[in-house]
C-alpha positions, 0 to 999 in steps of 0.5 A: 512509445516503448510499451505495448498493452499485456491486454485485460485481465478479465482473461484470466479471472474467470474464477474472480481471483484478480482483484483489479481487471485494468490495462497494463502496458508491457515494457519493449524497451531494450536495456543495454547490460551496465558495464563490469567498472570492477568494485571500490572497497569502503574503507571501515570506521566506527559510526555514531549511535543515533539512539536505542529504541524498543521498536524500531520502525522503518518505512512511514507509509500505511503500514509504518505508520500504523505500527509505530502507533501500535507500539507505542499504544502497547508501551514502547518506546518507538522510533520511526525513520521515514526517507521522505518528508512527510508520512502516508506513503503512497496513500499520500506522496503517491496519490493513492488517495483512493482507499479501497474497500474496507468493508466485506460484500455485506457492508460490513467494516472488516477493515477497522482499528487504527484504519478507522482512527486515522480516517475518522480524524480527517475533516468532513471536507477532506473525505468523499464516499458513500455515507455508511448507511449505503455500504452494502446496497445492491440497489442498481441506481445505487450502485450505477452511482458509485460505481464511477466514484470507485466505491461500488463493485461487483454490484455492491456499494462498498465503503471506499472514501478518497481522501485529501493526502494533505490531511492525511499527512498531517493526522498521520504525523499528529497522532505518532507526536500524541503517541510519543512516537520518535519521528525521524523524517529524510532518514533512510535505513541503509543496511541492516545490523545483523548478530548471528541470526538476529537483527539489532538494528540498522544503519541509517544515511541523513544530513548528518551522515552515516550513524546506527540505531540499535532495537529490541524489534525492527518493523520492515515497513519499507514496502519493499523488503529492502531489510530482510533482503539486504540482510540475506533472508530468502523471498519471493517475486514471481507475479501473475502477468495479467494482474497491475500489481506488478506495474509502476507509474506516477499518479498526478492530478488535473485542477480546475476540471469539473468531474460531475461534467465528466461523469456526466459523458462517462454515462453516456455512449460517446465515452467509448469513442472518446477513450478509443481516440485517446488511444489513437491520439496517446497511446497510453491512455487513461481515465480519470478517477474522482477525488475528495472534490469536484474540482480535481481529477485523480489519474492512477497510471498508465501502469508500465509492467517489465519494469522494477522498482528495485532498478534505479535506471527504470525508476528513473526512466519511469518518472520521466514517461509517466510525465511525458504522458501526465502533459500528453494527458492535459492536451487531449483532455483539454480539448476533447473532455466535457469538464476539462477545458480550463484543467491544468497540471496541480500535482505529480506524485513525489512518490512512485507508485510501486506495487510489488518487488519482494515478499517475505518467505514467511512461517505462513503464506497468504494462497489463493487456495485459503480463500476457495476453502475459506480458511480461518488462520488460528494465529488470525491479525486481521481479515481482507475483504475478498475480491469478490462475492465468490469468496468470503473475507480472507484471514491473514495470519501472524505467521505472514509477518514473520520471517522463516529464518531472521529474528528481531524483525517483523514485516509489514505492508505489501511484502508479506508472506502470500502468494501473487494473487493475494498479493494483489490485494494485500498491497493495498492501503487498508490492508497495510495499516491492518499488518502494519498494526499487528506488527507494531504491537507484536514487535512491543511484545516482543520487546517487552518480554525479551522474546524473538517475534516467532515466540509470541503468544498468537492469543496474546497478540490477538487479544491486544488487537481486539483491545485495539478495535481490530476486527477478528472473526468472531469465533477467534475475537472470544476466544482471544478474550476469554 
């Protein structure tokens, strides 16, 4: 139906450098070149200024979220603009509500500040997963439990909750409103403001038109770096073809299935037959994923590659597929799945699930080469669990946040400065609210001292973070405390 699979990444991970090992659907379809209509010049005129701010944040997903409570726990005054009408990004609008591993291969959280602030403040019913006293087990049965919840991998049981992204838009937007945070919903940044080599602030379209707001430090949370781009700093998109960091897809959701049912057949040998026939009958099949109840069934793709989440016309063409396949989904789990007959169609992601476009040409780069010499970046705001037990926790540094040749403006989320492997885990959500609180308090340093971003003391920075219960090395954690 227009794709055929890239096959598993399992090929080319034999040094366990793919984060995820899953199928991925490679685009055929020919797209025909858009005519040359010539251009239209847009007359000049003055626009309103909405507001002066401190910090300015654009994009409320993870990282957005996360550096707007960032700043304002380190006193500014912060604004954020987020073009939906609610917050989370896509751990919420697009049903990533599968958060991945917070904790490192010993059961450790590496994962924590405002992270943990966020998922602490959800309702017991509203947040499935291993209880604490489990992450880090190697027990098999342990880990043949959790395994098809996703939480156990690599034989170890890891603190990865699926939650209710209803919850978590609400505690998102309840504690920005105790934060003072100014909030501004179905708000999209347009075009940045831009003085010699520094950023001012960023026009912005709403109902009420065109108007501007101007900041001592805008925060790029858009996930795709649609402001540092727009304002002509250099970045970089090659991917690793086998990896789905690259892919695209509507997630949705079946209700009224029975999942213990199904994982019940997932265990057993007809499973196999089953996704076997799903190809046959489908062609782009998925399985299903639990969520924070029994009731419902989470599917995370079929993931499409040699599309782009920059190109309107694959947006467009990629909604309308993945739910062409979402109905096609219904009809063969309906009829063939234990669990699933009474299923019906609850919820298409309003958000697409995008993984990659751009990333930051930055003062310093997440590689895949730090994690085999398991580097500890001096200017060290948070550590990534690894993706595997052959390397340790990975340190991302302040200099990934930082573009190489643009002021007033600070990255943060899955466009940061790395490369295409360590891309693939840097997107996720808990690494996004991990850059995303670095760069919210960096940015209200930098705005309270009157400096660029680059100028921030790194100690001072990391000092602040732990302040915040950010986890640092410990080596760095006293020295940024002495």
């Amino acid at each position: 139906m227009g794709f055929e699979p890239d096959g598993e990444s399992k090929a080319e991970d034999k040094k366990g450098r793919e984060f995820f090992q899953s199928e991925v659907w490679k685009e055929k379809r020919v797209k025909a070149p858009r005519p040359d209509l010539g251009t239209w010049r847009e007359p000049a005129r003055d626009l309103r200024i909405y507001k002066h701010t401190d910090v300015l944040v654009i994009g409320g997903g993870p990282a957005g979220t996360a550096a707007a409570v960032a700043a304002a726990r380190s006193g500014a005054d912060v604004t954020l603009l987020e073009r939906y009408n609610h917050l989370g990004g896509l751990s919420t609008g697009g049903l990533v509500i599968w958060i991945d591993r917070m904790t490192d291969w010993d059961g450790k959280t590496v994962i924590a500040g405002i992270a943990n602030d966020l998922l602490e403040r959800l309702p017991k019913d509203a947040v499935a997963g291993p209880p604490r006293e489990k992450w880090g087990s190697r027990d098999p049965a342990e880990v043949a439990h959790w395994s098809i919840r996703t939480a156990a991998f690599h034989g170890v049981v890891t603190h990865s909750p699926t939650i209710d992204p209803e919850w978590l838009k609400w505690e998102s937007m309840r504690i920005l409103a105790e934060h003072k945070v100014h909030l501004m919903l179905h708000s999209w940044a347009a075009a940045p403001i831009v003085e010699g080599t520094t950023m001012k602030g960023v026009v912005f379209e709403s109902k009420e038109g065109r108007q501007a707001i101007f900041a001592k430090c805008v925060v790029d949370c858009t996930g795709d770096g649609d402001l540092y781009a727009f304002a002509g700093h250099p970045y970089e998109s090659n991917i690793v073809e086998s990896d789905i960091n690259h892919s695209m897809n509507v997630s949705w959701t079946f209700g009224g299935v029975n999942m213990e049912a199904w994982l019940a057949f997932r265990a057993s040998p007809a499973y196999n037959d089953f996704m076997a026939r799903g190809r046959a009958a489908v062609t782009l099949f998925e399985k299903p994923f639990v969520s924070w109840r029994n009731d419902v069934a989470l599917f995370m793709g079929p993931r499409k590659s040699g599309v782009s989440c920059l190109d309107v016309e694959d947006l467009t063409y990629v909604e309308y597929e993945s739910r062409r396949l979402m109905v096609a989904h219904l009809a063969f789990y309906r009829a063939h799945a234990p669990g699933f007959a009474g299923a019906f169609l609850m919820l298409s992601a309003p958000q697409m699930g995008a993984r990659h476009s751009r990333r930051l040409a930055s003062l310093k780069r997440v590689t895949r080469e730090q994690w085999d010499a398991g580097l500890v970046h001096a200017d060290e705001i948070g550590v990534s669990p690894s993706p595997s037990l052959k390397f340790p926790s990975i340190s991302i540094p302040y200099g990934a946040l930082v573009p190489q040749r643009l002021d007033g403006i600070l990255a943060a989320g899955r466009h940061i400065g790395c490369d295409p492997n360590s891309h693939s885990f840097l997107r996720e959500i808990p690494q996004c609210w991990v850059t995303g609180q670095a760069a919210g308090t960096a940015a209200a340093l930098a705005a309270g001292q009157g400096i660029a971003p680059r100028a921030v003391n790194p100690a001072e920075l990391q000092q602040a973070l732990l302040k915040q219960g950010v986890h640092l090395r410990p080596a760095r954690a006293a020295r940024a405390a002495a």
